[in-house]
N, CA and C atoms as an extended XYZ file, in Angstrom:
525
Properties=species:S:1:pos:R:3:atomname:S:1:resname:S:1:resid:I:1 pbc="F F F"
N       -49.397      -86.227      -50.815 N   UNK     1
C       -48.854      -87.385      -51.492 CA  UNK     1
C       -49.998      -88.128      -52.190 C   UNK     1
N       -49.860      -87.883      -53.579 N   UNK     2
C       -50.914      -88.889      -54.468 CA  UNK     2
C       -51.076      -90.204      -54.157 C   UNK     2
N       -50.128      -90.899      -53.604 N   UNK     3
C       -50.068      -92.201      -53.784 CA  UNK     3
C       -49.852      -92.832      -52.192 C   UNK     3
N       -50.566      -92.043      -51.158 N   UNK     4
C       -50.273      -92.649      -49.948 CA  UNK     4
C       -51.571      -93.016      -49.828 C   UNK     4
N       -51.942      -94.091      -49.654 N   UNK     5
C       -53.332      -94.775      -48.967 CA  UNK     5
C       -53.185      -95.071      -48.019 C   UNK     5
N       -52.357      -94.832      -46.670 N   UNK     6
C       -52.008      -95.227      -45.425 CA  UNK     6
C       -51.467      -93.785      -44.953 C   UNK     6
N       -51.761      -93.517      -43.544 N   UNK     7
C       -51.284      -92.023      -43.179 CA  UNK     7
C       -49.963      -91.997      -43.501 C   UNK     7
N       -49.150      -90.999      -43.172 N   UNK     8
C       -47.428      -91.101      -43.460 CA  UNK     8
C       -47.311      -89.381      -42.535 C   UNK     8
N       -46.338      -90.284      -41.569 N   UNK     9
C       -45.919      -89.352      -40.718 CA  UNK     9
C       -44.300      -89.843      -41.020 C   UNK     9
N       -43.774      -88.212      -40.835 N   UNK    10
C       -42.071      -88.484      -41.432 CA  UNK    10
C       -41.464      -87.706      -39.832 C   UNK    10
N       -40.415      -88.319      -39.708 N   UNK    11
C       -39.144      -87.581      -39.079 CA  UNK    11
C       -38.227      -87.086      -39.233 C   UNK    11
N       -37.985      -85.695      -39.368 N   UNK    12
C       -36.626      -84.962      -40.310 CA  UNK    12
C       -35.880      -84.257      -39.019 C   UNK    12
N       -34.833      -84.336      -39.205 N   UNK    13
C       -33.572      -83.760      -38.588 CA  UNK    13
C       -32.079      -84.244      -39.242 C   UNK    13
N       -31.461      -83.232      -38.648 N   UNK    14
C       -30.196      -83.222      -38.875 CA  UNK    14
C       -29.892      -84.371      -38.608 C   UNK    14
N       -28.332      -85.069      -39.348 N   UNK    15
C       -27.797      -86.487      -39.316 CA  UNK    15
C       -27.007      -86.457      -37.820 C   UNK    15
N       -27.317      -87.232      -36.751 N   UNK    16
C       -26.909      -87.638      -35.552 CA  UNK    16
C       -27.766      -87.040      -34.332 C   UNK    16
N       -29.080      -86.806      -34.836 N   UNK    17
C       -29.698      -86.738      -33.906 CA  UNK    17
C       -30.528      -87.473      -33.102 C   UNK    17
N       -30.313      -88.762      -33.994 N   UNK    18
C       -30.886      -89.771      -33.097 CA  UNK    18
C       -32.866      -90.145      -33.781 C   UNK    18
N       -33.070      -89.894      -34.850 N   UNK    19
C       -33.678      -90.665      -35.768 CA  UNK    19
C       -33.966      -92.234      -35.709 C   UNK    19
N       -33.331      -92.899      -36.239 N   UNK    20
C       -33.003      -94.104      -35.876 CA  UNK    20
C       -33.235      -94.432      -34.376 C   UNK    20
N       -33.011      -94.489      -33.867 N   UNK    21
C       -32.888      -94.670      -32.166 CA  UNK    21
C       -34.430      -94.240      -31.587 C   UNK    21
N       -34.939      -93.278      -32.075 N   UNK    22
C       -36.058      -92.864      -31.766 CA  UNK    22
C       -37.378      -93.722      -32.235 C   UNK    22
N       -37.067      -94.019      -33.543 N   UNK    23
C       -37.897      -95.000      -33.996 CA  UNK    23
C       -37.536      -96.167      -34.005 C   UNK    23
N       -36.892      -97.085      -33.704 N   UNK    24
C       -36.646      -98.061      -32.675 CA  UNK    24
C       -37.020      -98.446      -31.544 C   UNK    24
N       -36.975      -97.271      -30.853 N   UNK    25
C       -37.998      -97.372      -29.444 CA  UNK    25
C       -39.514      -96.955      -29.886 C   UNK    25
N       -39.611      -96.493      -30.910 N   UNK    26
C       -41.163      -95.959      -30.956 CA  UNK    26
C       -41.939      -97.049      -31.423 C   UNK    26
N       -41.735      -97.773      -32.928 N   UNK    27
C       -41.992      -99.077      -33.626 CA  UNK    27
C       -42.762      -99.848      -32.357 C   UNK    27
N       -42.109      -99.925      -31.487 N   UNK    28
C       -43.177     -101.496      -30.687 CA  UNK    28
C       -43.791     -100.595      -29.744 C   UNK    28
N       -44.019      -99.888      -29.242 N   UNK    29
C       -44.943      -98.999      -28.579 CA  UNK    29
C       -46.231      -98.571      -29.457 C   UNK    29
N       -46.014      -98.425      -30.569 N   UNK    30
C       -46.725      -98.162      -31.525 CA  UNK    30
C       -47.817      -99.645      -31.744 C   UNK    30
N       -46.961     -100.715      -32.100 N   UNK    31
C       -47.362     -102.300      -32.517 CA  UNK    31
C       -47.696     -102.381      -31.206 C   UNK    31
N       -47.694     -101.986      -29.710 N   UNK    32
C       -48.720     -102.619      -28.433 CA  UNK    32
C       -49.814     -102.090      -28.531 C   UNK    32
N       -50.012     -101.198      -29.295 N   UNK    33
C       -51.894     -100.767      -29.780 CA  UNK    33
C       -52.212     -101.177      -30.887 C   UNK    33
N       -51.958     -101.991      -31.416 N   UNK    34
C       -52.327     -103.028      -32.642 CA  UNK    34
C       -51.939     -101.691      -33.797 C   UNK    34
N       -50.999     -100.822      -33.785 N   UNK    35
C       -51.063     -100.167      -35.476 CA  UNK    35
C       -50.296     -100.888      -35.965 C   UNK    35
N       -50.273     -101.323      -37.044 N   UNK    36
C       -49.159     -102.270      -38.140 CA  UNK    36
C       -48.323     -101.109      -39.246 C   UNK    36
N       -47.225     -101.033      -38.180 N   UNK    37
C       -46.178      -99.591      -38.961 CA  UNK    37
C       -45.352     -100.191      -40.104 C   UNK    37
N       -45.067      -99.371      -41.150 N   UNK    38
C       -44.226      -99.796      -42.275 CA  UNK    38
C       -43.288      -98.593      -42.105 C   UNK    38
N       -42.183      -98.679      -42.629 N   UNK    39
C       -40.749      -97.620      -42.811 CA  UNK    39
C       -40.453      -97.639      -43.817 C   UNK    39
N       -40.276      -96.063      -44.393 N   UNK    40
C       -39.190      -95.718      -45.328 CA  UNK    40
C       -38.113      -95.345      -44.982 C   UNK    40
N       -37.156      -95.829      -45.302 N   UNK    41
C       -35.878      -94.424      -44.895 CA  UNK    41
C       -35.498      -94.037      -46.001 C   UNK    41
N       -34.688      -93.020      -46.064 N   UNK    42
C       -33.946      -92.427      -47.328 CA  UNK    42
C       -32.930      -92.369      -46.572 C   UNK    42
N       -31.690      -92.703      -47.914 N   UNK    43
C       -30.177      -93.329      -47.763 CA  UNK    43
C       -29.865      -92.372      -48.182 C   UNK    43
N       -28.871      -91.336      -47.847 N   UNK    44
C       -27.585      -90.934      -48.573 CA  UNK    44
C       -26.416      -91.222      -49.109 C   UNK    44
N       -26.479      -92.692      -48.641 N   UNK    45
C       -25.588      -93.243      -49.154 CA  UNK    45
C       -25.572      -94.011      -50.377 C   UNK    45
N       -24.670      -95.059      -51.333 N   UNK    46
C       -25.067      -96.214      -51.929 CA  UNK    46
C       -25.177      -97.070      -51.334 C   UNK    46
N       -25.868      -97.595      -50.590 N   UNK    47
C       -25.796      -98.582      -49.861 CA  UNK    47
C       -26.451     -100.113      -50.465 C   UNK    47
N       -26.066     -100.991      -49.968 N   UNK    48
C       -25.857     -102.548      -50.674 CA  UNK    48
C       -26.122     -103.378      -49.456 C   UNK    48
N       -27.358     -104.143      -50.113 N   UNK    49
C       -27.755     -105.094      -49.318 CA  UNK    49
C       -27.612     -106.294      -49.748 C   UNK    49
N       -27.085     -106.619      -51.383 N   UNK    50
C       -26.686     -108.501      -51.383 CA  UNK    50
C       -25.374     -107.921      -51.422 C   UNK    50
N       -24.518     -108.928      -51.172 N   UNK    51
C       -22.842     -109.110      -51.127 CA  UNK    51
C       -22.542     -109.402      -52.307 C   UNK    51
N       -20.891     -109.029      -52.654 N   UNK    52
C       -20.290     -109.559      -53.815 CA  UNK    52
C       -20.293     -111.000      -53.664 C   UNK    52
N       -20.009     -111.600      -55.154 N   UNK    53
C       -20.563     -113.502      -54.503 CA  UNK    53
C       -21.305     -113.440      -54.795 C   UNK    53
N       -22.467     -113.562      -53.962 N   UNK    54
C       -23.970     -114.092      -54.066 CA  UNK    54
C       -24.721     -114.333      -54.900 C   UNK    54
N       -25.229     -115.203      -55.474 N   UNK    55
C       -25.930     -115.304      -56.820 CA  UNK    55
C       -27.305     -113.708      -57.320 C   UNK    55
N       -27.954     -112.991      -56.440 N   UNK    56
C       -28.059     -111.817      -56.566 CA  UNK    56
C       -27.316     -110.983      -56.578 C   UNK    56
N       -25.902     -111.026      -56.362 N   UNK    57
C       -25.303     -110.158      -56.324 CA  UNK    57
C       -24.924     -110.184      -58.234 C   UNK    57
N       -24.662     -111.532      -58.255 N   UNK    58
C       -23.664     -111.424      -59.545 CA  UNK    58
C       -25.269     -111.234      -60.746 C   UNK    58
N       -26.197     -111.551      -60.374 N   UNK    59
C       -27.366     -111.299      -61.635 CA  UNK    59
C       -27.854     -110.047      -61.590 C   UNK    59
N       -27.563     -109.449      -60.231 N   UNK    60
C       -28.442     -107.743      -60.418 CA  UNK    60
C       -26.921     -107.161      -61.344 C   UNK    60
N       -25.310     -107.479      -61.108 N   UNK    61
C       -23.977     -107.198      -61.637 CA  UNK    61
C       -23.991     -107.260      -63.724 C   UNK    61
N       -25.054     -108.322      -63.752 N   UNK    62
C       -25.489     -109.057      -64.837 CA  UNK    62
C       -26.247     -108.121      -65.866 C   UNK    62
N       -27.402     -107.397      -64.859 N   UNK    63
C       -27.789     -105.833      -65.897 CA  UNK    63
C       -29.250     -106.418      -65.280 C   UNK    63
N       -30.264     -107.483      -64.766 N   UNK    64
C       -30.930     -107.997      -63.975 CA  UNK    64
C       -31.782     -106.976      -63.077 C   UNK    64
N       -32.787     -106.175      -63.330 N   UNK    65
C       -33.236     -104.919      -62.451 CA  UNK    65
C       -34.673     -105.058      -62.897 C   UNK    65
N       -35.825     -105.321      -62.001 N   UNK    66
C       -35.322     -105.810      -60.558 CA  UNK    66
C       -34.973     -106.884      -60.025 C   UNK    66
N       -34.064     -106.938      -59.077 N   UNK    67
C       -34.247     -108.825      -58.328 CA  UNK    67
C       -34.628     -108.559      -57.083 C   UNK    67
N       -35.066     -109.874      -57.190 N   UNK    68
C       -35.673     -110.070      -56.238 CA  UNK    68
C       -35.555     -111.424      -55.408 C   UNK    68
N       -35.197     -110.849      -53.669 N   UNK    69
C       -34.789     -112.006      -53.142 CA  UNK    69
C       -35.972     -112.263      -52.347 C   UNK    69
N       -36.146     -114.297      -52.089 N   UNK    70
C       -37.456     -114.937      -51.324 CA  UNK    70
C       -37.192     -115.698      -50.689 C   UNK    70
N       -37.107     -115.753      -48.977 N   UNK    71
C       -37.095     -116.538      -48.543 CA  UNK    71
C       -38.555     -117.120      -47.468 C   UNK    71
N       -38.258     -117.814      -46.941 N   UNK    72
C       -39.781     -118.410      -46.055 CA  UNK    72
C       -39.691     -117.095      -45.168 C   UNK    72
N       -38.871     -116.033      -44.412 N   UNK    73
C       -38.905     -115.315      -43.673 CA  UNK    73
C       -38.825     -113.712      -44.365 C   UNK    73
N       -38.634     -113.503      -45.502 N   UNK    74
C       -38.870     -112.488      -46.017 CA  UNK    74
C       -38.523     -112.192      -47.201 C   UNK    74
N       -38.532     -110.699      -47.869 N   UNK    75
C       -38.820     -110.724      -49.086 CA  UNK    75
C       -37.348     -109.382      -49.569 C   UNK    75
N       -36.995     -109.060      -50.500 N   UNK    76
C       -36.418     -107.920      -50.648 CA  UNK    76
C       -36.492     -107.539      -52.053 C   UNK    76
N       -36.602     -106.709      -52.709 N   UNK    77
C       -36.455     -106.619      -54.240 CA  UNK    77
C       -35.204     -104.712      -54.280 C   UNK    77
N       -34.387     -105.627      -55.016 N   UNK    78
C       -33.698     -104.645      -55.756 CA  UNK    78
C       -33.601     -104.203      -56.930 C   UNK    78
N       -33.848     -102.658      -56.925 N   UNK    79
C       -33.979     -101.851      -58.460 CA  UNK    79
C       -32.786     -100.846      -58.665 C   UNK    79
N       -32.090     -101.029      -59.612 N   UNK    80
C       -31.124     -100.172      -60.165 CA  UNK    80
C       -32.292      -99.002      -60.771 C   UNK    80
N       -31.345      -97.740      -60.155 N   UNK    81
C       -32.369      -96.585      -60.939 CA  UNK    81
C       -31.256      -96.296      -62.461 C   UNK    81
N       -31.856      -96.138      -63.156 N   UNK    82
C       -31.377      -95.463      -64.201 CA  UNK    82
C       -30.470      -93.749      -64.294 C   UNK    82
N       -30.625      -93.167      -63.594 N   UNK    83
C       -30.187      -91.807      -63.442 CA  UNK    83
C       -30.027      -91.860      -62.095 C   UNK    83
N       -28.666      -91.200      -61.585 N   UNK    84
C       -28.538      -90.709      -60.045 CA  UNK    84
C       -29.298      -89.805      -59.347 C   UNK    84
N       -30.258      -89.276      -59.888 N   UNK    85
C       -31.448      -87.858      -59.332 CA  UNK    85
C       -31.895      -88.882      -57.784 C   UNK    85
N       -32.401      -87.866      -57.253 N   UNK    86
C       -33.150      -88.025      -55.687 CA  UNK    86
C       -34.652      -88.449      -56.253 C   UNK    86
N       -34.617      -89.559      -55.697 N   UNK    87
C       -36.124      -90.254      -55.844 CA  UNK    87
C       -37.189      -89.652      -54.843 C   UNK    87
N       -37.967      -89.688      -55.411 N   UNK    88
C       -39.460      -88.929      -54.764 CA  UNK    88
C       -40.093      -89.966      -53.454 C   UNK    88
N       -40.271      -89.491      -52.322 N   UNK    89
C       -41.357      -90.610      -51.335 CA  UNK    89
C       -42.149      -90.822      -52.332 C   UNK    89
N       -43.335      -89.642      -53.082 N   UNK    90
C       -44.483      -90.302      -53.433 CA  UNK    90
C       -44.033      -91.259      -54.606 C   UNK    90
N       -43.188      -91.441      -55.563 N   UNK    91
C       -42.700      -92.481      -56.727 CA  UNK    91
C       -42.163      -93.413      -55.771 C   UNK    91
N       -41.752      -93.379      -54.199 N   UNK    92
C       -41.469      -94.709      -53.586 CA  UNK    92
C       -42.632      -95.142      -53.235 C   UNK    92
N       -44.003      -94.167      -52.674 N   UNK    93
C       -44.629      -95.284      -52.116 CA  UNK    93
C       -45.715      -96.376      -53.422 C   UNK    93
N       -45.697      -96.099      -54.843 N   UNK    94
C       -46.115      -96.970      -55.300 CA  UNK    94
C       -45.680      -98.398      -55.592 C   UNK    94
N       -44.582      -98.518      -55.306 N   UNK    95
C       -43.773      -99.582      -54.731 CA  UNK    95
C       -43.762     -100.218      -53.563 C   UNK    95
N       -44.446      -99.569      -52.486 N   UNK    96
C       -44.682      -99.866      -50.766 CA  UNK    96
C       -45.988     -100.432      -50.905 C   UNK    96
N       -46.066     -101.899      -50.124 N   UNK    97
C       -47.146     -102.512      -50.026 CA  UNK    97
C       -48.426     -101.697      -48.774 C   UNK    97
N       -49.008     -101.089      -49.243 N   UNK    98
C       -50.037     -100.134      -47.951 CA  UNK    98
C       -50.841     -101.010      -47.453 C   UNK    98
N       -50.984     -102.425      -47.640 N   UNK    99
C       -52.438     -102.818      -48.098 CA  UNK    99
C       -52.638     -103.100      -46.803 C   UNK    99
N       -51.663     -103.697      -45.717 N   UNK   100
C       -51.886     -103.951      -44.970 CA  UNK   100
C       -51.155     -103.221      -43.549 C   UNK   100
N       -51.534     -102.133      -43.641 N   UNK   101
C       -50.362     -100.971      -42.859 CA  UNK   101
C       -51.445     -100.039      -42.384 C   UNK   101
N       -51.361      -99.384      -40.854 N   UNK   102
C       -52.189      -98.859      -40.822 CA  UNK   102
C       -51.110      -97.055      -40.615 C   UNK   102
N       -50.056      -97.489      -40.712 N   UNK   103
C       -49.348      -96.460      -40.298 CA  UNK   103
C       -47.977      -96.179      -41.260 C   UNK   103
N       -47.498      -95.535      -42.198 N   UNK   104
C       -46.072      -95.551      -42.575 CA  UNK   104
C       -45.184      -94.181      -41.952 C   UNK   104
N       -44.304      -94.656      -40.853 N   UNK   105
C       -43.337      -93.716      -41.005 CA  UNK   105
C       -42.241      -93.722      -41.871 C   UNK   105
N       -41.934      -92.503      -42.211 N   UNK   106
C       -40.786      -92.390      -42.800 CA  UNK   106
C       -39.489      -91.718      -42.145 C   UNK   106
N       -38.339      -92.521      -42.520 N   UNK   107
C       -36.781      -91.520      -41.856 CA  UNK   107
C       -36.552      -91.338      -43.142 C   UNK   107
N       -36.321      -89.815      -43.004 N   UNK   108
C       -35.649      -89.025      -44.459 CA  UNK   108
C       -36.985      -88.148      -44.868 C   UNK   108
N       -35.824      -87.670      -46.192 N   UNK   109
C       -36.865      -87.179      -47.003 CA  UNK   109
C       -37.466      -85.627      -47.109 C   UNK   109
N       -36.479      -84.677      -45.408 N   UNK   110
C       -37.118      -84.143      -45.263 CA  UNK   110
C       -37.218      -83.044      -45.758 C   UNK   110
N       -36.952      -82.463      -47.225 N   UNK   111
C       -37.310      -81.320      -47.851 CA  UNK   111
C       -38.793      -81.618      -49.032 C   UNK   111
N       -39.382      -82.824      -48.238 N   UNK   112
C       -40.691      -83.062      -49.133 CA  UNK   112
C       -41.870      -82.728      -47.906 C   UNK   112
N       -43.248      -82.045      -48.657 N   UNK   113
C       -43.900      -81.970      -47.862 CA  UNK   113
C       -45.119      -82.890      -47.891 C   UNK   113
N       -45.169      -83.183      -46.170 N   UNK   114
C       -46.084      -84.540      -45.690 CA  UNK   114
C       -45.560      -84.112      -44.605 C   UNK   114
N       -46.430      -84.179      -43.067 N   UNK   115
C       -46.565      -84.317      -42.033 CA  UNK   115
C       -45.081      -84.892      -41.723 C   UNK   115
N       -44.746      -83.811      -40.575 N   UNK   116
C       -43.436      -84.601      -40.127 CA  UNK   116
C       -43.211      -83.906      -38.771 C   UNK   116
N       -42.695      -84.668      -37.688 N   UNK   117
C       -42.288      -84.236      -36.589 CA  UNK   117
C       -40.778      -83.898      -36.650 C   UNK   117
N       -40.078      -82.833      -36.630 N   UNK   118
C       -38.715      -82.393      -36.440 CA  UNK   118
C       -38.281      -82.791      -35.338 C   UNK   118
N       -36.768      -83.692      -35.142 N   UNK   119
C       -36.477      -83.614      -33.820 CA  UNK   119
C       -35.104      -82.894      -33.721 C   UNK   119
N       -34.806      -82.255      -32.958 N   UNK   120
C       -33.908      -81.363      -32.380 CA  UNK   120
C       -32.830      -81.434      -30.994 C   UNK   120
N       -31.694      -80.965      -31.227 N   UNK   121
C       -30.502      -80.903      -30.074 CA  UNK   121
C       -30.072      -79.600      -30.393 C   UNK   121
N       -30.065      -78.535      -29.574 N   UNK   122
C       -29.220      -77.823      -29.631 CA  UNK   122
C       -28.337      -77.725      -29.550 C   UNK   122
N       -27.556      -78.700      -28.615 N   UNK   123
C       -26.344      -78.813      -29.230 CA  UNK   123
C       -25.364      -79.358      -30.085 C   UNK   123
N       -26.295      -80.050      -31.382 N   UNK   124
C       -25.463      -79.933      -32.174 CA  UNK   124
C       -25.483      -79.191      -33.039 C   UNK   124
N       -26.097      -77.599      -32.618 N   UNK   125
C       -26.065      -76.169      -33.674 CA  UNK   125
C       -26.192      -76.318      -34.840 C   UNK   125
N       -27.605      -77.236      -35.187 N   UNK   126
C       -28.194      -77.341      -36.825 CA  UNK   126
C       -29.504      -76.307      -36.444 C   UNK   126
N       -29.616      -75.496      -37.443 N   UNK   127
C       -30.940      -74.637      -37.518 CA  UNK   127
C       -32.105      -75.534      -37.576 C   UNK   127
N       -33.069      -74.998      -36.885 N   UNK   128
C       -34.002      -75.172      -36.965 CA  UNK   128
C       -34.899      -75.471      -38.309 C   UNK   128
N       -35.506      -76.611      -38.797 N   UNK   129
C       -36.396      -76.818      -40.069 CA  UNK   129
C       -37.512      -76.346      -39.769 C   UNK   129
N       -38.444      -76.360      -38.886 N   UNK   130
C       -39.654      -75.918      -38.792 CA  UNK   130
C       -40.180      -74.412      -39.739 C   UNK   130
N       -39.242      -73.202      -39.259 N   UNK   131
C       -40.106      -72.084      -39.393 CA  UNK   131
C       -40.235      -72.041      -41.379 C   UNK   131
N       -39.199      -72.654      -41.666 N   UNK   132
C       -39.100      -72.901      -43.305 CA  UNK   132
C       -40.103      -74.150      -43.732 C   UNK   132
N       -40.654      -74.877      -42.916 N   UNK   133
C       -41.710      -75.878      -43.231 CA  UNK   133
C       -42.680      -75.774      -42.665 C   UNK   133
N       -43.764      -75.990      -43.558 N   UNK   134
C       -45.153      -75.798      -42.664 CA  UNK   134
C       -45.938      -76.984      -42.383 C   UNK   134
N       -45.083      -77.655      -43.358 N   UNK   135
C       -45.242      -79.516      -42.923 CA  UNK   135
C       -44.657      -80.471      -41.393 C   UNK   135
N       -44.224      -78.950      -40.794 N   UNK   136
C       -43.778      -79.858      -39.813 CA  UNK   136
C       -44.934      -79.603      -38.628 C   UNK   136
N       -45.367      -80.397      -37.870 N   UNK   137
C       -46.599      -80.593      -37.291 CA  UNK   137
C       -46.005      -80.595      -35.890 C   UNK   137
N       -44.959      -80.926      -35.375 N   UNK   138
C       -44.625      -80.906      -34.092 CA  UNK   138
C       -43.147      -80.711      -33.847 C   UNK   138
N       -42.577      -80.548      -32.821 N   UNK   139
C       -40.755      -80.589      -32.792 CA  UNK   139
C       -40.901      -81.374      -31.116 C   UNK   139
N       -39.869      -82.264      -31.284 N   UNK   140
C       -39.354      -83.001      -30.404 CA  UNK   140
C       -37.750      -82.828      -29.870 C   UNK   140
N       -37.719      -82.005      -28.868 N   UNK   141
C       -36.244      -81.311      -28.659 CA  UNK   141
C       -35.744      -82.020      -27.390 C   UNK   141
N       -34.648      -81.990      -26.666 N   UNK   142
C       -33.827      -82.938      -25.407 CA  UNK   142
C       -33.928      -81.461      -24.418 C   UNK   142
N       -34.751      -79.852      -24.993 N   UNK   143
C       -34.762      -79.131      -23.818 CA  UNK   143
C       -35.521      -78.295      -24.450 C   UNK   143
N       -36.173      -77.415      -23.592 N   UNK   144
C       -36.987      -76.355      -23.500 CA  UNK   144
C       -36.799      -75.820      -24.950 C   UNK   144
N       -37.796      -75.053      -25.859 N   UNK   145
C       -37.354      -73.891      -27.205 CA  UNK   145
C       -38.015      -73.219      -26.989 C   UNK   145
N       -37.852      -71.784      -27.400 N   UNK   146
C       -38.815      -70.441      -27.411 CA  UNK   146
C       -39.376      -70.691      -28.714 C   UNK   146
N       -40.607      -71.173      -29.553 N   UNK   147
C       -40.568      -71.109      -30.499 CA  UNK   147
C       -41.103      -69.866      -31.439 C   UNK   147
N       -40.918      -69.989      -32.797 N   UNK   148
C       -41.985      -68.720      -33.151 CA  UNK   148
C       -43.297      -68.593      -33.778 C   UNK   148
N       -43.981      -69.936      -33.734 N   UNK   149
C       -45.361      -69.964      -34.413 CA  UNK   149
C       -45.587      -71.257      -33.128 C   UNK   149
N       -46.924      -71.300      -33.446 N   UNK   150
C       -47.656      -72.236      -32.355 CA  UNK   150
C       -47.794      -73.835      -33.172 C   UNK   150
N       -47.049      -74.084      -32.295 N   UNK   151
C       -46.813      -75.672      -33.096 CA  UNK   151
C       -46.303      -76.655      -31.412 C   UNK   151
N       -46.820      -78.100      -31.478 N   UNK   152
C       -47.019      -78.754      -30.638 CA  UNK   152
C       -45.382      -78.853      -30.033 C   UNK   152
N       -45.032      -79.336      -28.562 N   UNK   153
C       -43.471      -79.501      -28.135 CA  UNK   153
C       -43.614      -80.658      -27.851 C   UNK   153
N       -42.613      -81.129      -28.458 N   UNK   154
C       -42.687      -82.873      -27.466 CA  UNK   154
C       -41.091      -82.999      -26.769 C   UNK   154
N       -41.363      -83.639      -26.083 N   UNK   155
C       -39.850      -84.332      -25.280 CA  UNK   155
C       -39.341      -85.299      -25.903 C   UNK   155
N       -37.758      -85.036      -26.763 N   UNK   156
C       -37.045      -86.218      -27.520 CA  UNK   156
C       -36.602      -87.356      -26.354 C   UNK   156
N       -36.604      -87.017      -25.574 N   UNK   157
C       -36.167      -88.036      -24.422 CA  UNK   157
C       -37.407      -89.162      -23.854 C   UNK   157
N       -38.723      -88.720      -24.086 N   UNK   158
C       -40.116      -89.397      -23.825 CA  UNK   158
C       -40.734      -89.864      -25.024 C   UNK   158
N       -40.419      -91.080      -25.012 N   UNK   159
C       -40.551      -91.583      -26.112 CA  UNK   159
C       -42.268      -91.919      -26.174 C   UNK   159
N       -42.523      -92.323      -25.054 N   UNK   160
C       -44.031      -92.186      -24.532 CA  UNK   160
C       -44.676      -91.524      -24.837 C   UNK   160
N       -44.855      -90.377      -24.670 N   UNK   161
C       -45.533      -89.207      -24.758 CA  UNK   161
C       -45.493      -88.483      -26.472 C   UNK   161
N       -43.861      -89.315      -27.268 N   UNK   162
C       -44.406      -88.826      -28.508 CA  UNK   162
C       -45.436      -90.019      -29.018 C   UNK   162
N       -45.152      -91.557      -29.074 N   UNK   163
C       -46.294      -92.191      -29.372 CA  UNK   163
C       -47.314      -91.992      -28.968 C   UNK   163
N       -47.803      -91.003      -27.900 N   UNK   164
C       -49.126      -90.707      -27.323 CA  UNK   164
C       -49.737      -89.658      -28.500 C   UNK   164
N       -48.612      -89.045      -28.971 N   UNK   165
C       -49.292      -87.649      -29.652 CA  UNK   165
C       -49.687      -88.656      -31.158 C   UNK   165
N       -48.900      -89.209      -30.818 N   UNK   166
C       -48.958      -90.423      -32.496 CA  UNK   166
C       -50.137      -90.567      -33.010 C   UNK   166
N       -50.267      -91.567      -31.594 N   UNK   167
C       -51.720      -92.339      -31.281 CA  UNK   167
C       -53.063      -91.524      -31.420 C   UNK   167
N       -52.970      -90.751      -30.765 N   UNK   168
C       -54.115      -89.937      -29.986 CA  UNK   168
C       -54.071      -88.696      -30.829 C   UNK   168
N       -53.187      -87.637      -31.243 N   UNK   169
C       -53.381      -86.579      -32.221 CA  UNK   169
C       -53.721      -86.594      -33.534 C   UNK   169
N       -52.194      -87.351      -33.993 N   UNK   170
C       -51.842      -87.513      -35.389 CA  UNK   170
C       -53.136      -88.532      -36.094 C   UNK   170
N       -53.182      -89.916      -35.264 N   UNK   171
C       -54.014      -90.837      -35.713 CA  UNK   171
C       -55.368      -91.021      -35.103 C   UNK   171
N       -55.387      -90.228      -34.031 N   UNK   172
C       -56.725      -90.105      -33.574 CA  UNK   172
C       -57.205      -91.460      -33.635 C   UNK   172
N       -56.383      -92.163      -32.144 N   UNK   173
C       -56.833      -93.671      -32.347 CA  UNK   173
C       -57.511      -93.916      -31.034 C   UNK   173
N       -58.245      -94.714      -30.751 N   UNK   174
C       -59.044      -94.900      -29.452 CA  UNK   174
C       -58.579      -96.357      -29.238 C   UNK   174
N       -58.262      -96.279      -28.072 N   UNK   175
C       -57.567      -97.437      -27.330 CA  UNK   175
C       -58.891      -98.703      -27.104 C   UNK   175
């Protein structure tokens, strides 16, 4: 990624494997060793964050791209893309403030290559991404895998032990 000045570790799996949930619990385990994490996700959806109403709502409605909302507690800016195509991480992260981040994960994304831990359920019978990516650096599964190249195992259930590999592998951080 041309445009990452901050490491970027991604998480790809199938939709309901618990993504979200994983990095939720990971985020402040991460922030109790002082790293300052930023997130991307990638949406499949259209998804909408001002409401109909709202005075952003009706000026981004207006043709208004970007707006941008400010309050004393935070910030948001919305950009209408011009064409429906799949936007690039690296064309998102020149838009992502790095400056003060020592870490960006990303949810999504995952047919781009950048470091990413796969996490896995067998039972919900999605193939495996790894042996087709060589970007994937570790797999985090809820049970045992036979795998077929030598690549790190983590426990999706130990959430511990993947921020350890975080910490200590990926970022090679000293406590």
């Amino acid at each position: 990624m041309k445009n990452a000045l901050t490491p970027i570790l991604g998480f790809a799996a199938a939709s309901g494997t618990g993504k979200t949930t994983l990095l939720t619990q990971l985020i402040p385990l991460l922030k109790q060793h002082n790293i300052r994490v930023g997130l991307i996700k990638h949406s499949h959806h259209n998804f909408q964050i001002d409401k109909p109403g709202k005075d952003s709502f009706r000026l981004r409605e207006a043709g208004a791209s970007p707006v941008m909302l400010v309050s004393s507690h935070r910030r948001a800016i919305i950009t209408e893309f011009a064409t429906a195509q799949e936007p690039s991480l690296d064309e998102q992260l020149v838009h992502f403030d790095q400056s003060c981040l020592d870490l960006i994960l990303v949810e999504g994304f995952k047919s781009e290559h950048f470091p990413k831990i796969e996490l896995h359920r067998p039972s919900l019978a999605s193939p495996l991404l790894y042996p087709d990516d060589s970007s994937i650096i570790a797999i985090a599964c809820d049970q045992s895998l036979a795998l077929e190249r030598d690549i790190v195992s983590l426990d999706l259930n130990n959430t511990a032990q993947i921020a350890h590999f975080i910490l200590h592998t990926f970022l090679k951080h000293h406590d």
